[in-house]
C-alpha positions as CSV (number, residue, x, y, z in Angstrom):
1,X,18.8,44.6,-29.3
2,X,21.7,46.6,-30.9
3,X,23.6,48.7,-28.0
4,X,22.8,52.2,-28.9
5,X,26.3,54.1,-30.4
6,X,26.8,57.2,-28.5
7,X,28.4,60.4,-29.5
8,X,31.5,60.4,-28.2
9,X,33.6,63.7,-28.3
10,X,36.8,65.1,-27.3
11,X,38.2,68.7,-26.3
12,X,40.9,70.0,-24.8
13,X,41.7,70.7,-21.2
14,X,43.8,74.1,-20.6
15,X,46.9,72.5,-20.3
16,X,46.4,70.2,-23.5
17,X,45.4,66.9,-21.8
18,X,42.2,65.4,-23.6
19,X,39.2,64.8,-22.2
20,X,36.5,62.6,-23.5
21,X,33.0,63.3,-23.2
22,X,29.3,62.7,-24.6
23,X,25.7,64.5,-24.4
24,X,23.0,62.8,-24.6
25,X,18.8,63.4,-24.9
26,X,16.8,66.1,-25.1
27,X,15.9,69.2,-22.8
28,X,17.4,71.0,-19.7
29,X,20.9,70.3,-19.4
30,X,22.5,68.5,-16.7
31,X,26.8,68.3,-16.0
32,X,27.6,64.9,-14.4
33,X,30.8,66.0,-12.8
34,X,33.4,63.2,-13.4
35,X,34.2,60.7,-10.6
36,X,37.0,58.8,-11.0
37,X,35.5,55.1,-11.4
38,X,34.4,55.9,-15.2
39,X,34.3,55.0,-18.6
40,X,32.0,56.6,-20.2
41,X,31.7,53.6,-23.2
42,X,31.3,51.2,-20.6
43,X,29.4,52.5,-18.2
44,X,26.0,52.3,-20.4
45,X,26.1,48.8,-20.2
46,X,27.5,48.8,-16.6
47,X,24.5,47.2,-13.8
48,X,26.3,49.8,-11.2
49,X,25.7,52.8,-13.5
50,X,23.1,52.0,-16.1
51,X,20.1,53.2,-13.9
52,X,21.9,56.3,-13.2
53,X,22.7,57.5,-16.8
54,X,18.7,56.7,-17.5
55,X,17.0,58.7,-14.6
56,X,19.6,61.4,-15.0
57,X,19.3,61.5,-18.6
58,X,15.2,61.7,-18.2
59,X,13.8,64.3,-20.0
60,X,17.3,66.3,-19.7
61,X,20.5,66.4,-22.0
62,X,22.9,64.6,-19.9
63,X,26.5,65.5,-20.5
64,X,29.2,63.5,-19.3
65,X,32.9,63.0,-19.3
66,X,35.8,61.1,-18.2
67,X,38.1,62.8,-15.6
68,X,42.0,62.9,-17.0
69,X,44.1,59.7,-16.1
70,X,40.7,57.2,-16.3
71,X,38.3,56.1,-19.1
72,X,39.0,57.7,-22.2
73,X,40.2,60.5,-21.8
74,X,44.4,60.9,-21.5
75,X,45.9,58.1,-19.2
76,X,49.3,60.2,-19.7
77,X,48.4,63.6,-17.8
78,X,51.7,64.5,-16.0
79,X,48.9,66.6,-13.8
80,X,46.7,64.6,-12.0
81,X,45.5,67.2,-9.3
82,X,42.0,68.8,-7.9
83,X,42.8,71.6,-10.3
84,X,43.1,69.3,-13.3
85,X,40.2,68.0,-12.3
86,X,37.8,71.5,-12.0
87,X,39.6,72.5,-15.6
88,X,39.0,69.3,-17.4
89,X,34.7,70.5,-16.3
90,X,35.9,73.7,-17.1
91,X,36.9,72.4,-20.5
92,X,33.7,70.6,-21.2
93,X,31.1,73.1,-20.3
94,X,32.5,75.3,-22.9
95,X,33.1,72.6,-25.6
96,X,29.3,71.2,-25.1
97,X,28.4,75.4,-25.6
98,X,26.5,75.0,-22.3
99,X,25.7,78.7,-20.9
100,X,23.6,78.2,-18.2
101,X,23.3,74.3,-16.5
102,X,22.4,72.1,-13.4
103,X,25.2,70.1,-12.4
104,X,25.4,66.8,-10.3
105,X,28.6,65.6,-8.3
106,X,29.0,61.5,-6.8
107,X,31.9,60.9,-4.5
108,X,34.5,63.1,-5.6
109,X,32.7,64.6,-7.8
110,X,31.0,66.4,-5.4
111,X,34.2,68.6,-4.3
112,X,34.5,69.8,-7.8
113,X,31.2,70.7,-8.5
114,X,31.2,73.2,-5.1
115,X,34.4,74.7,-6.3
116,X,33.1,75.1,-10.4
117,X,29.8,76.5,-8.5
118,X,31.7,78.7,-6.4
119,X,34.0,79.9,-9.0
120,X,31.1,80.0,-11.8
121,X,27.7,81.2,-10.2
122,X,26.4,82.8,-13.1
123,X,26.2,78.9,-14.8
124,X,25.1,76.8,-12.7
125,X,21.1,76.8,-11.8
126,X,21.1,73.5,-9.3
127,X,23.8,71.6,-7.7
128,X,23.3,67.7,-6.5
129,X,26.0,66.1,-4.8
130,X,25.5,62.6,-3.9
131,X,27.7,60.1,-1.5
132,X,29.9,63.4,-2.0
133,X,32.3,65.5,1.1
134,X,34.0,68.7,1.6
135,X,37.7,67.0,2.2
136,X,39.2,64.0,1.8
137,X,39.9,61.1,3.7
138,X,43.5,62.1,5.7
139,X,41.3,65.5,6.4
140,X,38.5,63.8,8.5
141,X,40.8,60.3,9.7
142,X,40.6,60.5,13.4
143,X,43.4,58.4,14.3
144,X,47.1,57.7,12.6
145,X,45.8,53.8,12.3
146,X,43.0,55.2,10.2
147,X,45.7,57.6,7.9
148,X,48.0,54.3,8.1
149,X,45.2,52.0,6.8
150,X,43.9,54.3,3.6
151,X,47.8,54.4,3.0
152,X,48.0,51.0,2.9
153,X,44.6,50.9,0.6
154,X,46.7,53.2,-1.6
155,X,49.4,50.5,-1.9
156,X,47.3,47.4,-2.2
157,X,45.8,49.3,-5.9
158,X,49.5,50.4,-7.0
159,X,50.4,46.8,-6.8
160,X,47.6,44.9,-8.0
161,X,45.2,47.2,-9.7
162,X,46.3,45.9,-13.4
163,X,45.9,42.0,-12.5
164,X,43.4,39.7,-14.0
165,X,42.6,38.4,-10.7
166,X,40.1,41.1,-8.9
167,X,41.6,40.1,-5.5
168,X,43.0,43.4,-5.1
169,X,40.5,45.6,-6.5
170,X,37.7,43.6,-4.4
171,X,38.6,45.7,-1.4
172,X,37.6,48.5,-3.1
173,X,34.5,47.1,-4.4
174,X,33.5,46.0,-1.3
175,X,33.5,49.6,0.5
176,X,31.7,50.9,-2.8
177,X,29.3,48.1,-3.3
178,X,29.0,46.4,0.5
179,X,25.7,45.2,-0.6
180,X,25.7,44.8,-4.3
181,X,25.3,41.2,-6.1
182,X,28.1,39.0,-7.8
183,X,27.6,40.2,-10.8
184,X,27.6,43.6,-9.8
185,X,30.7,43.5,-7.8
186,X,32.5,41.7,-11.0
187,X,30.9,44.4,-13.0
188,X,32.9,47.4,-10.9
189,X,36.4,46.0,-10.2
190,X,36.0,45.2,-14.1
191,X,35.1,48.9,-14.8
192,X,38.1,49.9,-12.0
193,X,40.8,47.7,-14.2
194,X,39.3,49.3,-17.6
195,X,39.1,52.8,-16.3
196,X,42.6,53.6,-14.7
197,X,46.1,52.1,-14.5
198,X,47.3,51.1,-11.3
199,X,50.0,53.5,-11.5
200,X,47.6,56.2,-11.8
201,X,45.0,54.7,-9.2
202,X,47.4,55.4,-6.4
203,X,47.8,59.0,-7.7
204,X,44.2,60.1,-7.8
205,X,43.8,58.0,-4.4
206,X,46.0,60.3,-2.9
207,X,45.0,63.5,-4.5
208,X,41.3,62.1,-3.6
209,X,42.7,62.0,0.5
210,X,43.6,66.0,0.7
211,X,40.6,67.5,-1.2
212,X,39.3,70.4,1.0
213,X,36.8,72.7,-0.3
214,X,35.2,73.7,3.1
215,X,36.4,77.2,2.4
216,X,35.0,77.2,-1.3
217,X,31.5,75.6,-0.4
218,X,29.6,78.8,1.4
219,X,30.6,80.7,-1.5
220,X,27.8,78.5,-3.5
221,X,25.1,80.6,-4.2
222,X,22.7,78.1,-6.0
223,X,20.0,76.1,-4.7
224,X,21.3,72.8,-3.7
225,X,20.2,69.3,-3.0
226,X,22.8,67.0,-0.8
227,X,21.7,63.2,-0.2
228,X,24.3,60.7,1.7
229,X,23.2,57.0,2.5
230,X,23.8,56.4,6.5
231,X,26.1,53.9,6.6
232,X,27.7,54.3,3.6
233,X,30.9,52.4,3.7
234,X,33.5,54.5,2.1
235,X,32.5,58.4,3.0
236,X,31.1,59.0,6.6
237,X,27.9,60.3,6.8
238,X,29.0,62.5,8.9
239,X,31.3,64.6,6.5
240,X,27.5,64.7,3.8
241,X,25.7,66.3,6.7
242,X,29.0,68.6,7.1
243,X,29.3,69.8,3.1
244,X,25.3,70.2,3.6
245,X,25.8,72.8,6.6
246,X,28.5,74.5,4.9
247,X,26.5,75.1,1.7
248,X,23.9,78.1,2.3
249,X,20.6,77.2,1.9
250,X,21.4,73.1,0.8
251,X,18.9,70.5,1.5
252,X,20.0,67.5,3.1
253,X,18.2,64.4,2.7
254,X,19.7,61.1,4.8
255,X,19.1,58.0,2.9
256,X,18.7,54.3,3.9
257,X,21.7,51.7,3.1
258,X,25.2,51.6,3.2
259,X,26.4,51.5,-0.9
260,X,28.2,54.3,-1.9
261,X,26.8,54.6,-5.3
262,X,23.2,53.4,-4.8
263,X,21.9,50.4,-6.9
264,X,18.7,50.5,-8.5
265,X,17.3,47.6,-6.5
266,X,17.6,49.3,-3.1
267,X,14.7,51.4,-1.3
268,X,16.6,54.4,-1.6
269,X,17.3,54.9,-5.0
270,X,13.6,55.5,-5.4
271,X,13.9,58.0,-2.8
272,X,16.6,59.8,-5.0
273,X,15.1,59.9,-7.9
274,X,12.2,61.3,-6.5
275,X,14.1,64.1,-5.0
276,X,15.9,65.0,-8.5
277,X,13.0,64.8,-10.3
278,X,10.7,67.1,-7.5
279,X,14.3,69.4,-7.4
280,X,15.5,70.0,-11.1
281,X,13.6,70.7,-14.2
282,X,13.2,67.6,-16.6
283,X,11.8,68.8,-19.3
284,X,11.6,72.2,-22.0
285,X,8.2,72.9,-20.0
286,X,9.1,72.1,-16.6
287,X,7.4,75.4,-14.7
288,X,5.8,76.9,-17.5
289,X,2.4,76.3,-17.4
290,X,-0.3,77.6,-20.1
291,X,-1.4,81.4,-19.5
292,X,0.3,84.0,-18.4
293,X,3.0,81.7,-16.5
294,X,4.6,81.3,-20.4
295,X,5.3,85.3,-20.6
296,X,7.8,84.6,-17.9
297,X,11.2,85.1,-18.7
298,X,14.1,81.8,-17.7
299,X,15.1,84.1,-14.7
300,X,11.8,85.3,-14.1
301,X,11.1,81.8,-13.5
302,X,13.9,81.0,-11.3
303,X,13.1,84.4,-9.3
304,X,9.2,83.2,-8.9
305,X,10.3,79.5,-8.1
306,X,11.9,80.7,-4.4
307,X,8.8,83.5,-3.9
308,X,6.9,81.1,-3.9
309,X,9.3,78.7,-1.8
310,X,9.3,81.7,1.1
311,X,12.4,83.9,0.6
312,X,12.4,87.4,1.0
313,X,14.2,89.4,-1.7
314,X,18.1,89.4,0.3
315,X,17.8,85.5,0.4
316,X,16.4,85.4,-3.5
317,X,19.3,87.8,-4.1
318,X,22.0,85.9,-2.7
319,X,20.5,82.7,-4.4
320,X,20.8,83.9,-7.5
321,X,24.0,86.0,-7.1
322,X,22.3,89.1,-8.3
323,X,21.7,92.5,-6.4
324,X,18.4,93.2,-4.8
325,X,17.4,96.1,-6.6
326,X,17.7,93.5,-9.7
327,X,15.5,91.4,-7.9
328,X,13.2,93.9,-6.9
329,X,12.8,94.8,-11.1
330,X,12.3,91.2,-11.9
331,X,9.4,90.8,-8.9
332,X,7.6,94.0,-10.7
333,X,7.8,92.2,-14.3
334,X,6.2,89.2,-12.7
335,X,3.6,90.8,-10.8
336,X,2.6,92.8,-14.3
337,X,2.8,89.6,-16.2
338,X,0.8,88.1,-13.4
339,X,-1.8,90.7,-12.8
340,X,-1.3,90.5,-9.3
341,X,-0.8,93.3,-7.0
342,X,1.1,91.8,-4.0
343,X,3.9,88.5,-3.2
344,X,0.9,87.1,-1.0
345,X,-1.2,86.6,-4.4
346,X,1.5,86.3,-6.6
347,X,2.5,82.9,-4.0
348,X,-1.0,81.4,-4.3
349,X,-0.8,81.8,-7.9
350,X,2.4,80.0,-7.7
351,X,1.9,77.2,-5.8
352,X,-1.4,76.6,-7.3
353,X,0.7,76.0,-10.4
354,X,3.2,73.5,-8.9
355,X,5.9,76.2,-7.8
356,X,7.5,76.2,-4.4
357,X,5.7,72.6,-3.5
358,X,9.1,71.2,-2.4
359,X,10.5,72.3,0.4
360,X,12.8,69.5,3.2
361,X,11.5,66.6,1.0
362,X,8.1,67.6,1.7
363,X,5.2,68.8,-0.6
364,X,3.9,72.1,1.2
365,X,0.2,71.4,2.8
């Protein structure tokens, strides 16, 4: 079967480096937030990444990039820091024409999707973050020997990230992948040699080791979903549960395992998709049901979903960054549209519909 040829694009970060990028499929959008380990070409085929781009691409547009320095976007960027990083999203949102979006951060990722989320809260509908923290590695080391080692990790990529021979790279792998198969650990210290130059591998290492966006993440408004595997070899599960406590309202879901990015053949993967799928819309008529559901407006919607979840109107209005008196208006609309005369009734009508069913990874009883 002929690989499928996808669309890639290209547009311009605010200090002129290029970024690549592609959108994909059909319906609500979702914003993959770079990571640094891409290549957006390659990673279709990739066994690591493959099931990711499907399920996340299911029944969505799926836009995706490669962060500045890796895949193809500019290897050249003389700026290589957090802040190049939120601009080249920054950069993409508005060349994709994207208005209002849910947006999904792995590893990395994660830090600069809660600081586009806190910065932007009129765009983004759902955050995800996955395998994902609040501040890098030298932030939550507890001893110099652990600073010393990740320092020496850092040199063992600037010396042999470029080489044939995966020997160096397979230290990576192995925190990434601990228990992924041959041919998926040749498949991502392959994608780490064609998505970065060793030069640059060191610098987005380090950059990577003083992220801190603990001050930016209670400033997200959105609902939000946080999963982190248990054991997962490269970022504690201790600093997941942290970004999940520091985000207002997030859901934290522990998962089984101890890859970093989870392979499709483990018990947990199922686990996540279930939760994506039961947490973001995944298609055009995802919470409009026939009736008098479909008069609702996209922010009616959005305002009905957490009714019917249990927030009063100061929780829905901090959700959705709007006042409460707006809130208030938008309830009335609904109740008209509804034909229902209090939130008790307009809540059975709701969940009877599929609204509000789930709540800590649980459908309500």
């Amino acid at each position: 079967m002929p690989r499928r040829v996808q669309p890639i694009q290209f547009c311009t970060s605010s200090d002129g480096v290029r970024i690549a990028f592609t959108a994909t499929g059909r319906g609500p959008s979702l914003v993959k937030t770079a990571n640094w380990l891409t290549h957006i070409e390659y990673d279709e085929r990739s066994p690591v990444w493959s099931h990711w781009l499907a399920e996340l691409g299911r029944g969505r547009t799926l836009t995706r990039y490669d962060v500045r320095g890796c895949g193809l976007s500019d290897w050249d960027a003389p700026d290589l820091s957090f802040e190049g990083w939120v601009r080249d999203l920054e950069a993409v949102v508005d060349a994709a024409g994207l208005t209002r979006f849910a947006l999904i951060g792995l590893s990395q990722g994660g830090a600069v999707s809660i600081a586009y989320a806190a910065r932007h809260p009129d765009r983004v509908s759902h955050l995800v973050l996955c395998g994902a923290f609040a501040r890098g590695r030298l932030l939550f080391a507890k001893s110099q020997a652990e600073r010393d080692e990740y320092e020496m990790a850092i040199r063992l990529a600037e010396i042999g990230w470029d080489r044939e021979n995966p020997a160096f790279r397979q230290t990576f792998a192995t925190q990434i992948l601990p228990e992924g198969d041959l041919d998926q650990q040749r498949s991502i210290t392959e994608l780490m040699r064609l998505s970065t130059s060793a030069a640059n591998a060191g610098r987005i290492l380090r950059e990577i080791a003083n992220i801190d966006v603990t001050s930016l993440a209670p400033q997200v408004r959105c609902p939000t979903l946080v999963l982190h595997s248990r054991q997962d070899a490269r970022i504690p599960f201790d600093e997941g549960r942290l970004m999940a406590t520091l985000i207002p309202g997030a859901r934290f879901i522990p998962l089984d395992g101890c890859n970093h990015f989870l392979l499709e053949s483990e018990p947990s993967w199922t686990t996540f998709a279930n939760e994506l799928r039961a947490f973001l819309p995944s298609s055009s008529e995802h919470h409009r049901p026939a009736g008098s559901f479909a008069q609702l407006s996209a922010r009616e919607i959005e305002v009905l979903e957490l009714i019917a979840r249990g927030l009063d109107n100061e929780q829905i209005a901090s959700q959705l960054s709007l006042s409460e008196k707006t809130v208030r208006n938008h309830i009335t609309a609904i109740f008209s549209k509804l034909e229902v005369r209090t939130r008790a009734q307009a809540i059975v009508q709701a969940r009877t519909a599929g609204f509000g069913q789930a709540v800590n990874g649980e459908d309500r009883a």
